[in-house]
N, C-alpha and C positions, 0 to 999 in steps of 0.2 A: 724159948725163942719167940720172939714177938715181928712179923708180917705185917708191912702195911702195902696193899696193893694200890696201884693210884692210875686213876685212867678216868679218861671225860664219860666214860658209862661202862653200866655192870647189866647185866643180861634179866632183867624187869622192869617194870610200872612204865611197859610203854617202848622202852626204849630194847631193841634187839638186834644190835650191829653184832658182828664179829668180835669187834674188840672186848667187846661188856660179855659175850660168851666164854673167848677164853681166859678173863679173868673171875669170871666166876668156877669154869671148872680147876684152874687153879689154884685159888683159896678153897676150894670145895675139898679139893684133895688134900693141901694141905696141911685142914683142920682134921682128916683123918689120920695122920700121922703124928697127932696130938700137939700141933704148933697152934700158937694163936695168933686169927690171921684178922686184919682190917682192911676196909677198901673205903678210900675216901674220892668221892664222885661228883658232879654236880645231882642235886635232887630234882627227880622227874615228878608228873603229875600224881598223887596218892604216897609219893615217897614223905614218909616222916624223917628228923635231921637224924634219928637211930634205928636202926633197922638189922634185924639178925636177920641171914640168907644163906641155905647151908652151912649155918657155924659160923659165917662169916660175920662179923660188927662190920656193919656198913653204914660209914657217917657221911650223910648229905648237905649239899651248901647249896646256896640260893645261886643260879648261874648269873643275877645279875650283881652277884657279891663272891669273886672269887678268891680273893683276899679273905675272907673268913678262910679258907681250908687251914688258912696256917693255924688256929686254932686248933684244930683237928686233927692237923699231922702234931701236934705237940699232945695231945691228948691220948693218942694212942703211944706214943713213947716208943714207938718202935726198934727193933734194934738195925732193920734193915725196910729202908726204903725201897719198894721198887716198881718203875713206871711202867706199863705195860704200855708204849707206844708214850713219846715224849710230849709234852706240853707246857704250857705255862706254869702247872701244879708241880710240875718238876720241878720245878723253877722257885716255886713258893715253897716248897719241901728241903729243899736243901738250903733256904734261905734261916729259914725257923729252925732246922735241927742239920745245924753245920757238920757237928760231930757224930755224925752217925752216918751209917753207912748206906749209899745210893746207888743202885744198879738199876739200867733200863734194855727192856726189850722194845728192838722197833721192830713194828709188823707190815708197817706201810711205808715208809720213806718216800713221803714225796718231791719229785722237783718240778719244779716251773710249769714245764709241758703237763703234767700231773694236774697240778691244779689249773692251769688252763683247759685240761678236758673235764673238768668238775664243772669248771663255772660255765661252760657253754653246756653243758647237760647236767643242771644241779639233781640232787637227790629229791631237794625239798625246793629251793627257792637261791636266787643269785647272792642274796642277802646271808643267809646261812652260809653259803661256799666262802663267803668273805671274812663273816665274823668267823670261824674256824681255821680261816687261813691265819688270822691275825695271832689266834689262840693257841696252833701248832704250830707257828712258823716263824716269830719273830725273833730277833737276834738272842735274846734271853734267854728259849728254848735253846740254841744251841750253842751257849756258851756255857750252859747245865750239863749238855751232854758232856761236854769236852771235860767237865769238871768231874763225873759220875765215876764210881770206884770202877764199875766194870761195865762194858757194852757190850750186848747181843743183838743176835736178830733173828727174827721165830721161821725165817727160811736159807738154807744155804746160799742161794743165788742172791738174797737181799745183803750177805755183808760187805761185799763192795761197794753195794748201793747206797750202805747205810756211811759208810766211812765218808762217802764223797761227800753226801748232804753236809755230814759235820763238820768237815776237815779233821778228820781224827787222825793221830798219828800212831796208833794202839793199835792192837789187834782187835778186832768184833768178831765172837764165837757163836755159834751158832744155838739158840738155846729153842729146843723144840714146843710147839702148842702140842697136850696131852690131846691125843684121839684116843677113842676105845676100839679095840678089835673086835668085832662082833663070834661069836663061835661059829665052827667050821661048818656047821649045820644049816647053810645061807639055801635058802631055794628062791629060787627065781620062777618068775612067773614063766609059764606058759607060751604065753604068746609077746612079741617082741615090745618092752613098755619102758616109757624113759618119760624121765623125771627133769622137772627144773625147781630149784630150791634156791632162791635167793630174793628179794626185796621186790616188788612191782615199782619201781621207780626208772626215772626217764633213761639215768647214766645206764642202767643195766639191760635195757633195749628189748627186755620180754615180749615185744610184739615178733622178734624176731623166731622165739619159740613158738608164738601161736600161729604164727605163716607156715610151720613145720606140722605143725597139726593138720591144718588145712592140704598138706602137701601128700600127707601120707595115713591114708583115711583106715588102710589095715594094721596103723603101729597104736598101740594105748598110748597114753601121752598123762603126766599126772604134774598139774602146777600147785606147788604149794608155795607159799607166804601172801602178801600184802604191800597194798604201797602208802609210802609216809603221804603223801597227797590222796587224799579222798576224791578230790575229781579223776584225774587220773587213773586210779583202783578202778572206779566206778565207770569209765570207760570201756576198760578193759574187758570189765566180765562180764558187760552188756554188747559189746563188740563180739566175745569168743564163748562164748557161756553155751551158743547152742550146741555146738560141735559137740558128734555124739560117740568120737574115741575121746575125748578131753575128760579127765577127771579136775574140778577145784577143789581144794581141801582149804582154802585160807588159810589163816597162821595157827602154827603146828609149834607149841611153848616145848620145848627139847627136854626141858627139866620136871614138867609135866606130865609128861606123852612118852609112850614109846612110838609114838604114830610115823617119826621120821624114820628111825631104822625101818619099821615094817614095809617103808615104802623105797627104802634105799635096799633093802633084803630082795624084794622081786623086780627091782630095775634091771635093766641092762646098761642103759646109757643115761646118764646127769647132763644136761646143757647145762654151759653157761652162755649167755651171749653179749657180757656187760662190756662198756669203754674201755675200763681201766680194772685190773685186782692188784693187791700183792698176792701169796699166795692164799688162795680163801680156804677157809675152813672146810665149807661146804667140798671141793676139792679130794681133799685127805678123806672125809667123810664116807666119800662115797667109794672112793678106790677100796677106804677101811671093808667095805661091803660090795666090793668084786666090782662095782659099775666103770665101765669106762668112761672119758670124760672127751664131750665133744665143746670147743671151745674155739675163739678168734686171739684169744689172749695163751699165751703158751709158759707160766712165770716156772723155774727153774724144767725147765723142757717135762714136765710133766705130761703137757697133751699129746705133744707129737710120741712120745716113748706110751701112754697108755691110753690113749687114745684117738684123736685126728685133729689137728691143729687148720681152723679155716682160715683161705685166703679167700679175699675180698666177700665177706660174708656169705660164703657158698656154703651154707649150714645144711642144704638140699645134698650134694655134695657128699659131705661129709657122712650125713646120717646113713647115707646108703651104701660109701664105704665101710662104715661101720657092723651094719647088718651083714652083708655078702659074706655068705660063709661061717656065720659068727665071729665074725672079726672082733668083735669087742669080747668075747669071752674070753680069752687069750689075754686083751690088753688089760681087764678087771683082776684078774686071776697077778700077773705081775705086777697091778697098782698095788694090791694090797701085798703084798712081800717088801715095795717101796716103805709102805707106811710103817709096817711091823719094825723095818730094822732103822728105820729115824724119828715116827712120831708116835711109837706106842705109849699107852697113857703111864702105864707104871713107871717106864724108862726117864719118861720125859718127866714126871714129878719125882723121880729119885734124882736127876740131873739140878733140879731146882734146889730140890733140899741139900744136896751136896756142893753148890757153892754157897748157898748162905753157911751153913759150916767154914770153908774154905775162907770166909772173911769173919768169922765168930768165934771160932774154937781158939779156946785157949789152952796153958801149958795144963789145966788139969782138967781138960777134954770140957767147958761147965756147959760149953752152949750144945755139944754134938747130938742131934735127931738121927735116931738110928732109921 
């Protein structure tokens, strides 16, 4: 059986969204169940056009030549296409290898208001929110979709969401992102420490985490990642840097490091405090590792059920709901039984290998991955 993962980034040389993490733990997995997997991407900085990454062949194109992919997708031969969040490469995929089979997971479905809160708080620049809108969003991507053997979407609460975008008239199943469950053996720190793990960029509003630092000078407080903007980043940590409950760790590579479990193992509580998520990884993550989740965004009622859902950015609020009594132990403790019984990693890559089968297998079993 031959995998070709396709997604505008894979979780290296640079680039470390969501999307490119869990397509790389999904080819990762995979390739251990002896399938052979490809991912064709746009090439970042230091990316050669071939590149092995956990097992995985990963063929990069020039992002100002996206029309090469289809070289790519014909190169890998694959038997099953499939988008990890829809785009134009969908679109040149099914163009190039009609007869073969294409299934997509959407992770973020956006509409309108969506990308109108992008482009008023871009990540990087207004320019980027536009050329991306144009890249995932035009009529092409979703007449790909409508045309794709099978559609999913990597959170329950998204398939409605996902249907609308496309006008689908099909069912969209729910196809889970693999998280790892950490062993039962979790210690928690000591004294009361909460974590924020996501991008230093503007949409995702981290200054709001460091006014929480500043608020509550007996809780540890630990920021990890970076921002795609160097002025920005460089604000920040000259802004909050002195605070002497803050810990910075900068960017923490997952597939490098066990640095992030060890810091999601003695958290109590993960912020997020960003515009907009589907449901993020970081999320699942942490619940995987008992933390409660304090948040403004609430996607398939995750916060309010395991942790505290803010209104009107009362994060102040919130976090001390959260402490009183240890309220978040309770809520960490039932996040991870959430995860266990929808996004455990084994499950959720046995789910994957079992519909490629389900569109492969033939009358004398040639293609079935046990």
């Amino acid at each position: 059986m031959k995998i070709c993962l396709i997604c505008t980034e894979i979780f290296e040389w640079g680039k470390y969204g969501g999307f490119g993490r869990a397509t790389r733990i999904i080819g990762r997995e995979l390739v251990k169940h002896g399938i052979e997997v490809f991912a064709v991407v746009p090439r970042r900085n230091g990316q050669k056009e071939i590149e092995i990454l956990d097992g995985i062949k990963v063929l990069g194109f020039k992002k100002s030549n996206p029309f090469y992919a289809k070289k790519l997708f014909n190169t890998c031969n694959a038997d099953v296409y499939h988008s990890e969040e829809p785009s134009f490469l969908t679109y040149l995929a099914m163009k190039e290898m009609p007869h073969k089979f294409h299934i997509i997971t959407s992770r973020d479905p956006k509409l309108t208001n969506d990308w109108t809160r992008e482009f008023i708080r871009p990540s990087y620049n207004k320019l980027q929110v536009f050329s991306n809108y144009l890249f995932e969003n035009n009529f092409l991507v979703g007449k790909s979709v409508r045309k794709a053997n099978r559609v999913f979407s990597a959170a329950i609460f998204l398939k409605s969401r996902t249907s609308k975008k496309y006008s689908l008239n099909g069912a969209v199943d729910f196809l889970p992102t693999p998280i790892n469950i950490p062993a039962e053996n979790i210690v928690k720190a000591r004294l009361p420490t909460v974590c924020f793990l996501a991008r230093w960029d503007k949409r995702k509003k981290p200054e709001l985490f460091f006014q929480l630092v500043k608020s509550f000078p007996e809780v540890q407080f630990i920021a990890i990642g970076k921002g795609r903007n160097n002025n920005y980043d460089n604000y920040l940590r000259k802004k909050y840097s002195y605070l002497k409950n803050l810990t910075i760790t900068g960017f923490i590579n997952q597939f490098e490091s066990n640095g992030i479990d060890e810091i999601l193992d003695k958290s109590w509580i993960l912020v997020n405090t960003a515009t907009r998520e589907g449901l993020p990884n970081s999320f699942l993550e942490a619940l995987a590792h008992k933390c409660a989740i304090l948040s403004s965004l609430n996607p398939e009622n995750v916060t309010e059920r395991f942790g505290y859902f803010v209104k009107n950015n009362n994060f102040i609020e919130g976090l001390s709901s959260l402490l009183k009594n240890d309220a978040w132990k309770v809520k960490g403790e039932e996040g991870q039984i959430y995860v266990k019984e929808n996004y455990e990693l084994n499950k959720a890559v046995e789910k994957h290998i079992n519909i490629y089968n389900d569109l492969l297998i033939t009358e004398n079993n040639t293609y079935a991955i046990k």
